[in-house]
N, CA, C and O of each residue as an XYZ file, in Angstrom:
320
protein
N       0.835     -1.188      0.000
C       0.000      0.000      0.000
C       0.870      1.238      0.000
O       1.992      1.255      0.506
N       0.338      2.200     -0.550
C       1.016      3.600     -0.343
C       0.924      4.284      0.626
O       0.291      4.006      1.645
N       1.587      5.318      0.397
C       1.998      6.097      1.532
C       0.978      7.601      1.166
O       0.294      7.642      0.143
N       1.014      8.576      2.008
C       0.650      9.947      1.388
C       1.030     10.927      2.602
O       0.234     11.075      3.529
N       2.168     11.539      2.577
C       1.697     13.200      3.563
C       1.512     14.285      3.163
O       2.032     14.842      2.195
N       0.529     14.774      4.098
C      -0.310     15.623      3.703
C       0.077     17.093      4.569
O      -0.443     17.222      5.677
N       0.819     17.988      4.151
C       0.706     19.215      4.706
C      -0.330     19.996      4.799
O      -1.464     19.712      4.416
N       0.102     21.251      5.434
C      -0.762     22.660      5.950
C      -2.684     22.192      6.099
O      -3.561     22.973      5.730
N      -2.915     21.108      6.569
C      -4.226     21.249      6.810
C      -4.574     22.131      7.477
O      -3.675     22.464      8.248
N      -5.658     22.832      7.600
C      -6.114     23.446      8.452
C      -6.593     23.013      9.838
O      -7.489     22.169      9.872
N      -6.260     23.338     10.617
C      -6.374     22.913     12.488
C      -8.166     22.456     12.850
O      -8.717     21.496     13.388
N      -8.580     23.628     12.267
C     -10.351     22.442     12.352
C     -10.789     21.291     11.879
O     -11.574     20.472     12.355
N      -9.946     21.331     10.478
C     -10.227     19.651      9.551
C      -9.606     18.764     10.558
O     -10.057     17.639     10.774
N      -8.846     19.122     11.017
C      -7.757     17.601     11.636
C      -8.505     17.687     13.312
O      -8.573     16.608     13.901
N      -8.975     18.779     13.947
C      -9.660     18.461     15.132
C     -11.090     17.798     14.415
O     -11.500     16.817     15.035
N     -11.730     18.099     13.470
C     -13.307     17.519     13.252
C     -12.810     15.959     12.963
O     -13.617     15.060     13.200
N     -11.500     15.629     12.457
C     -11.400     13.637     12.212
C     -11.110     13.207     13.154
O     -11.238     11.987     13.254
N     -10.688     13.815     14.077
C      -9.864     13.563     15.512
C     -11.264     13.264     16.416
O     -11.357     12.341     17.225
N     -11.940     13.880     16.221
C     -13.416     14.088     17.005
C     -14.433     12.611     16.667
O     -14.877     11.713     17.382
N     -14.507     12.921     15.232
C     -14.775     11.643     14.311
C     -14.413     10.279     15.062
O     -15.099      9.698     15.903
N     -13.138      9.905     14.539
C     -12.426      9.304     14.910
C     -12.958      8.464     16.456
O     -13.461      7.344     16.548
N     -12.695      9.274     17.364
C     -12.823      9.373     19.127
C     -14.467      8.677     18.880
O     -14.822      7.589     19.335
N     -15.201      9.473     18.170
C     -16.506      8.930     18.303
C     -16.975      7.321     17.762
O     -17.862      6.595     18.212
N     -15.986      7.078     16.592
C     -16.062      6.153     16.023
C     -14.884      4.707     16.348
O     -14.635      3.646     15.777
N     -14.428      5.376     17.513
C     -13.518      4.377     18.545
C     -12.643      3.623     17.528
O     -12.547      2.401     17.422
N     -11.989      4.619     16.758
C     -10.755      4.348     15.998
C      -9.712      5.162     15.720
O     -10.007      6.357     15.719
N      -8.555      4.885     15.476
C      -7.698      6.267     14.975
C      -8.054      7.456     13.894
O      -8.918      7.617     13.032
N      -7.097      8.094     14.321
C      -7.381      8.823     13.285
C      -6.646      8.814     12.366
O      -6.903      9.627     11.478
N      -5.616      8.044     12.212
C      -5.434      7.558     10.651
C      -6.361      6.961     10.009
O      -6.808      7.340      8.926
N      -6.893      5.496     10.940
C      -7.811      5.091     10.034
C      -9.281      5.805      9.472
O     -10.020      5.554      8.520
N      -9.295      6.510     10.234
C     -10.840      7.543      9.695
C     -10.627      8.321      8.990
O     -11.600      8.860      8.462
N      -9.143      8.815      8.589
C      -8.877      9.495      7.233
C      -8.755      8.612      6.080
O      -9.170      8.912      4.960
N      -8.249      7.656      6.341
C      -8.228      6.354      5.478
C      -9.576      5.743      4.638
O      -9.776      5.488      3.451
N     -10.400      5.639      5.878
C     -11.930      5.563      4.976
C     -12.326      6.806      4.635
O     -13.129      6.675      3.712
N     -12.158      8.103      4.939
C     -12.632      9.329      4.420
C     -12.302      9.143      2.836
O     -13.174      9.126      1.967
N     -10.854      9.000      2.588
C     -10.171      9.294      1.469
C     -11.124      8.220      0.945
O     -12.189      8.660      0.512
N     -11.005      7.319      0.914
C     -11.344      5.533      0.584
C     -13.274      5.728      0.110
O     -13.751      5.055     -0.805
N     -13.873      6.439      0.682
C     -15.586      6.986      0.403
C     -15.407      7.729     -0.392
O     -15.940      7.639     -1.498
N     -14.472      8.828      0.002
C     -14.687     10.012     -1.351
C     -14.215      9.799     -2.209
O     -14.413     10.732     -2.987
N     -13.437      8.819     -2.777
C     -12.221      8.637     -4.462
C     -13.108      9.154     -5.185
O     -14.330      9.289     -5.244
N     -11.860      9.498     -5.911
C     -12.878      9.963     -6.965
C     -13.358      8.915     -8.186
O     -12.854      7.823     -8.450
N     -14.391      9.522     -8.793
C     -14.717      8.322    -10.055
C     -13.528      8.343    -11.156
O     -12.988      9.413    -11.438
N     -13.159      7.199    -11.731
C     -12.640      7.044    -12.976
C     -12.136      6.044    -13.555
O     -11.933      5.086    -12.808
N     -11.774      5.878    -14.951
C     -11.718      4.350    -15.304
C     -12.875      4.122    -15.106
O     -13.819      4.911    -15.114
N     -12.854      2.655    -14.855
C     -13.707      1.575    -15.057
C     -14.609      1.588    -13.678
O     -15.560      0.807    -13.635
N     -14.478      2.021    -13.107
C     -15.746      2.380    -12.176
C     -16.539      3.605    -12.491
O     -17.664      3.583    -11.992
N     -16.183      4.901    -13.342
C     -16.833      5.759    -14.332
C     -17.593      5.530    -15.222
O     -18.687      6.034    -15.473
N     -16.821      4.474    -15.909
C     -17.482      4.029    -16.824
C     -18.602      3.293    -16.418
O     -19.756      3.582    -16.734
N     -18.240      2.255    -15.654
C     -19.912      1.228    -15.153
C     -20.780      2.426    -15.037
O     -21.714      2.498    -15.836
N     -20.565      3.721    -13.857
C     -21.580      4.352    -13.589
C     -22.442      5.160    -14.203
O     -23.591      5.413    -13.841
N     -21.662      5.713    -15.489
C     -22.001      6.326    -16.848
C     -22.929      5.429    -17.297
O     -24.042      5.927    -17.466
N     -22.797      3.921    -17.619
C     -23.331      3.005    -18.451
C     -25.048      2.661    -17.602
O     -26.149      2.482    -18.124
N     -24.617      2.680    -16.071
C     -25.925      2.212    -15.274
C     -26.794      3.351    -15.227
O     -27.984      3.097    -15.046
N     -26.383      4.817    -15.378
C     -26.836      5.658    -15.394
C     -27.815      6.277    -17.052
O     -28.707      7.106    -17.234
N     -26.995      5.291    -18.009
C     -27.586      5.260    -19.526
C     -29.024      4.576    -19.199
O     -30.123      5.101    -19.380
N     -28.666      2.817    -18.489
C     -29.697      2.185    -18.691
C     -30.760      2.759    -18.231
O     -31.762      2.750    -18.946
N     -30.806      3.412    -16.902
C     -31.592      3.811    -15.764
C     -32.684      5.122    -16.638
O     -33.913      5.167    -16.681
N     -31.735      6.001    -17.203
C     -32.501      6.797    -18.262
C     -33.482      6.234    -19.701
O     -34.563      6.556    -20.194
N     -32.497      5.315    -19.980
C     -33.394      4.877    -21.009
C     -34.703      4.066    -20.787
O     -35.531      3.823    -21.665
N     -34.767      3.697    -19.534
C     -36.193      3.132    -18.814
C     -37.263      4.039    -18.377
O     -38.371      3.721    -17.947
N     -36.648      5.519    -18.590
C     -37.996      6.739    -18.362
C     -38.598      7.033    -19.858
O     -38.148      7.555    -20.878
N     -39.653      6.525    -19.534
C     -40.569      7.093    -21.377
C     -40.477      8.435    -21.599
O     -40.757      9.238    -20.709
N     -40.088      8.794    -22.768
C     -39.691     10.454    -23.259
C     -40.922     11.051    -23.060
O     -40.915     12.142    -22.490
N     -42.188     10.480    -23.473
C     -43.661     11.331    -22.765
C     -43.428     11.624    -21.790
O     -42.594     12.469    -22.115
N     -43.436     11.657    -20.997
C     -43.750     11.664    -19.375
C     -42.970     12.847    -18.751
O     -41.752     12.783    -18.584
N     -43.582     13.743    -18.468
C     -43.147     14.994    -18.119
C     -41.959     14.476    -16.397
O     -42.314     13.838    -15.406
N     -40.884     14.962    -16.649
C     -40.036     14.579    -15.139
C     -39.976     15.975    -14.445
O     -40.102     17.068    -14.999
N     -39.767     15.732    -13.176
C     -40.324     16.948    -12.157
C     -38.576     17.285    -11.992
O     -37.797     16.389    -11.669
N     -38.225     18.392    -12.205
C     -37.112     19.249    -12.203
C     -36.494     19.085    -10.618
O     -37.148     19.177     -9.579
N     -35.317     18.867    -10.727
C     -34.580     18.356     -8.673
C     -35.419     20.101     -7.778
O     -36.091     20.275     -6.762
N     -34.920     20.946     -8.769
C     -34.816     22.155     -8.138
C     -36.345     22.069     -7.364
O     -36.201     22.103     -6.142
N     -37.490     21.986     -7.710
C     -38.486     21.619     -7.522
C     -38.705     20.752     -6.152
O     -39.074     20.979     -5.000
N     -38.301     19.710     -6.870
C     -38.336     18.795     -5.389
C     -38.029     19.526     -4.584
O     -38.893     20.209     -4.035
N     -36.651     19.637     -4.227
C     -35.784     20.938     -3.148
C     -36.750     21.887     -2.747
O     -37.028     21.933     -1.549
N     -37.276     22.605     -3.488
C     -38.306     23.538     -3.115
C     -39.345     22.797     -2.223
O     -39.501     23.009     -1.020
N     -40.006     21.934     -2.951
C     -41.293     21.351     -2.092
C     -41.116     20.319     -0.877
O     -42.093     19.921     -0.243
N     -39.726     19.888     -0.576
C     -38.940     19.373      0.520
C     -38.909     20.731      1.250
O     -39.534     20.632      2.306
N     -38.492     21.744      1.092
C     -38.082     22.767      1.863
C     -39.393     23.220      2.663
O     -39.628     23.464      3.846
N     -39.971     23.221      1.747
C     -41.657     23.925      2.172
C     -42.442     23.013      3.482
O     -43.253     23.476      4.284
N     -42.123     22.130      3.441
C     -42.380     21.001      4.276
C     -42.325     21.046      5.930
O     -42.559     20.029      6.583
């Protein structure tokens, strides 16, 4: 496995994993470890699957059918 150091964080990021961490009764290496490890980013061949599942998933909404805009939702969640 690799290595990575990471300079000049800022003193709140590293107290909020530290906090994390304490709460989640593990280090805080390892809770940066799954931080990094949840957030990767997409690419390659895990991009691609998600591009492709995201084709199928669209092509199963009938082009009639009027779709309700996110912004919308958000709004009528908010209103709530």
């Amino acid at each position: 496995m690799g290595q990575v150091l990471i300079r000049n964080l800022d003193e709140q990021v590293i107290a909020a994993y530290r906090e994390l961490a304490v709460r989640n009764q593990r280090s805080l290496e390892a809770e940066l470890r799954d931080a990094l490890t949840r957030g990767r980013p997409m690419t390659g061949d895990r991009l691609n699957s998600m591009l492709t599942r995201l084709e199928d998933i669209r092509a199963m909404t009938p082009k009639n059918v009027r779709q309700t805009p996110p912004e919308e939702l958000l709004r009528e969640d908010h209103a709530d």
